[in-house]
C-alpha positions in Angstrom: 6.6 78.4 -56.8 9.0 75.5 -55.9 12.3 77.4 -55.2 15.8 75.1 -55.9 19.3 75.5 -56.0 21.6 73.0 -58.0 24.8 73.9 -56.1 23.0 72.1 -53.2 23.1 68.9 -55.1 26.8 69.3 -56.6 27.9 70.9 -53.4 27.0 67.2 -51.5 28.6 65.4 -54.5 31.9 67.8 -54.2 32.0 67.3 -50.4 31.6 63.4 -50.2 33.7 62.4 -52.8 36.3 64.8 -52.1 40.0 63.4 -52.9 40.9 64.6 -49.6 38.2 63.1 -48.1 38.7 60.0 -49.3 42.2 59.9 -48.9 42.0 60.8 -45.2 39.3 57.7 -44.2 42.0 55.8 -45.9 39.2 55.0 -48.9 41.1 55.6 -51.7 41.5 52.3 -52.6 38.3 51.1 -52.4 36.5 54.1 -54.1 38.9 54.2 -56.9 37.8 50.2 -57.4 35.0 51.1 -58.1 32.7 51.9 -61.5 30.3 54.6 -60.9 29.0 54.1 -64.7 27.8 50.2 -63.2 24.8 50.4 -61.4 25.6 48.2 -58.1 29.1 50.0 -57.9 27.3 53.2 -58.1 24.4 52.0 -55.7 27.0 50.7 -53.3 29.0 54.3 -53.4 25.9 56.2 -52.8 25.2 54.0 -50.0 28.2 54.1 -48.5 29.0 57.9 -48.3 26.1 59.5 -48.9 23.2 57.5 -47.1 19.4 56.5 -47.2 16.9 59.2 -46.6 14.9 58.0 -42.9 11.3 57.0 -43.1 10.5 58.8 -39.8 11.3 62.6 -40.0 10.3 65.5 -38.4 8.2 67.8 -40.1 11.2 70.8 -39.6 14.6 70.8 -38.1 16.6 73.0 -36.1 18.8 75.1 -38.6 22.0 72.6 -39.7 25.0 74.5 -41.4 26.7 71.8 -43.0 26.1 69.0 -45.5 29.2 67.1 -45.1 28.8 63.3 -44.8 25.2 63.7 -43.2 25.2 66.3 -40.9 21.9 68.0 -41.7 21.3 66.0 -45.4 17.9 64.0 -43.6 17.3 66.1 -40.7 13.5 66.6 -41.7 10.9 66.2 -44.2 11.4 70.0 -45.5 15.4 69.0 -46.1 14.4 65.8 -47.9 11.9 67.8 -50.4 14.3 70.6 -50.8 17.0 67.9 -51.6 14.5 66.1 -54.0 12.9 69.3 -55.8 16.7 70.2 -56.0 17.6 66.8 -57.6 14.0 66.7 -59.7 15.1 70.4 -61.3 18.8 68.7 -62.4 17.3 65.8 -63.9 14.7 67.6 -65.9 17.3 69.9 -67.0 19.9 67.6 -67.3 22.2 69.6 -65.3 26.0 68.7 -64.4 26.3 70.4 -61.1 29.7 68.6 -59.7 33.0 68.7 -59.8 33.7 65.2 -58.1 35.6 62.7 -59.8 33.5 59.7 -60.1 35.2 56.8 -60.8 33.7 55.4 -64.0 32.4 58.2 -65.0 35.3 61.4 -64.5 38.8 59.0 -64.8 39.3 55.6 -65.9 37.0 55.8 -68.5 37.7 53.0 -71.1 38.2 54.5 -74.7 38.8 58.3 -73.8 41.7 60.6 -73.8 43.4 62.0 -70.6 42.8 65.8 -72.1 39.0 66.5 -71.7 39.8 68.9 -74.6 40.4 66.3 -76.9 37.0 64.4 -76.8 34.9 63.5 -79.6 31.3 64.9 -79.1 30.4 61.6 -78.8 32.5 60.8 -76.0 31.5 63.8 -74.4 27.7 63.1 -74.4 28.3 59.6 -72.9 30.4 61.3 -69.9 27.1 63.1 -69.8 24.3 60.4 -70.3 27.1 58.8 -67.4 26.5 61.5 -64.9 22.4 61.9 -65.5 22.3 58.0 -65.1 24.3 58.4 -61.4 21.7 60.8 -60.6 18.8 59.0 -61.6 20.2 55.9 -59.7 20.5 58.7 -56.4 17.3 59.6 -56.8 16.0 56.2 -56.9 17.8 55.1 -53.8 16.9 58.5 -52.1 13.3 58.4 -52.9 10.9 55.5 -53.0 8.9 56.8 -56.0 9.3 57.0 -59.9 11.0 59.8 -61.6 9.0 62.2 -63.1 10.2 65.9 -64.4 9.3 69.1 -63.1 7.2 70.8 -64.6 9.7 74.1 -65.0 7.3 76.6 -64.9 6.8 76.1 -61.2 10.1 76.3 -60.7 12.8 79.5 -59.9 16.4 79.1 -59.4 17.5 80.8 -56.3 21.0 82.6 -56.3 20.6 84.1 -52.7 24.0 83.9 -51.0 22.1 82.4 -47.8 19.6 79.9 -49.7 22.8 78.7 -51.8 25.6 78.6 -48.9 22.5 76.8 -46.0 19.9 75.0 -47.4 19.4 73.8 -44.1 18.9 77.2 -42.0 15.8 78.8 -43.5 16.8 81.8 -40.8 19.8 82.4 -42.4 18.3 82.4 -45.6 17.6 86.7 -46.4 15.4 87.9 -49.2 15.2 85.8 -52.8 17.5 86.0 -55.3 16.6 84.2 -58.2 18.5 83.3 -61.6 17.6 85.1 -64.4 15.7 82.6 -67.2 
């Protein structure tokens, strides 16, 4: 079984694109500039605050407790495959795990209402096929392989306070926890 956790994912999202974040590098004008729904504006912001994955890594890491810029993200090859199985599951399942505002994609969005409780259905699946199409692009510049889904039956969805909270610190980690299907 390939065990994942979403939150990772949305948790990296939430944490690099933070308003606060951003405001305190004095980014705010820059990212707000930009067009996540474009690819190169999207490629450039995933570049820029998120990072490459290395092509030399350890097999294993010491245990990292924090996935803030890139403290821990590409430590070793087991924190790159738990970030890719992570990202794989999302994408198969088509999965909005964050609560960032992506530029392009969560404000500024040409044709919409300000009150997310007014959209059309329509308008909501675009914001959607929008956020998938930022992921697939992060997967792309994350990974230098195709896409292809998981196969789900391999898969379990952890809910374990210490798999969730440290992806990074398997010793921390306790005994499985896993969503119900």
């Amino acid at each position: 079984m390939i065990e994942v956790c979403p939150y990772h994912i949305g948790r990296l999202l939430n944490l690099v694109f933070s308003q606060d974040s951003i405001e305190y590098y004095r980014e705010k004008e820059e990212f707000e500039s930009l067009d996540f729904s474009c690819e190169p504006d999207a490629r450039y912001a995933i570049r820029r605050w998120i990072g490459h994955v290395s092509k030399d890594l350890p097999e294993t890491s010491e245990d990292s407790f924090g996935i803030g810029y890139h403290d821990g993200l590409w430590d070793s090859k087991q924190n790159k495959k738990l970030f890719k199985e992570d990202l794989r599951y999302i994408l198969t399942k088509n999965l909005l795990v964050s609560s960032a505002e992506l530029p392009g994609i969560d404000f500024n969005i040409k044709d919409t209402v300000d009150n997310y409780d007014e959209w059309s259905a329509q308008q909501i699946k675009n914001w959607e096929d929008r956020h998938h199409n930022f992921l697939m692009l992060l997967w792309d510049e994350w990974f230098d392989e195709p896409f292809e889904p998981a196969n789900l039956e391999l898969y379990r969805e952890r809910v374990d306070s210490g798999f969730v909270s440290y992806p990074f610190a398997p010793n921390s980690w306790g005994s499985p926890e896993y969503k119900e299907n």
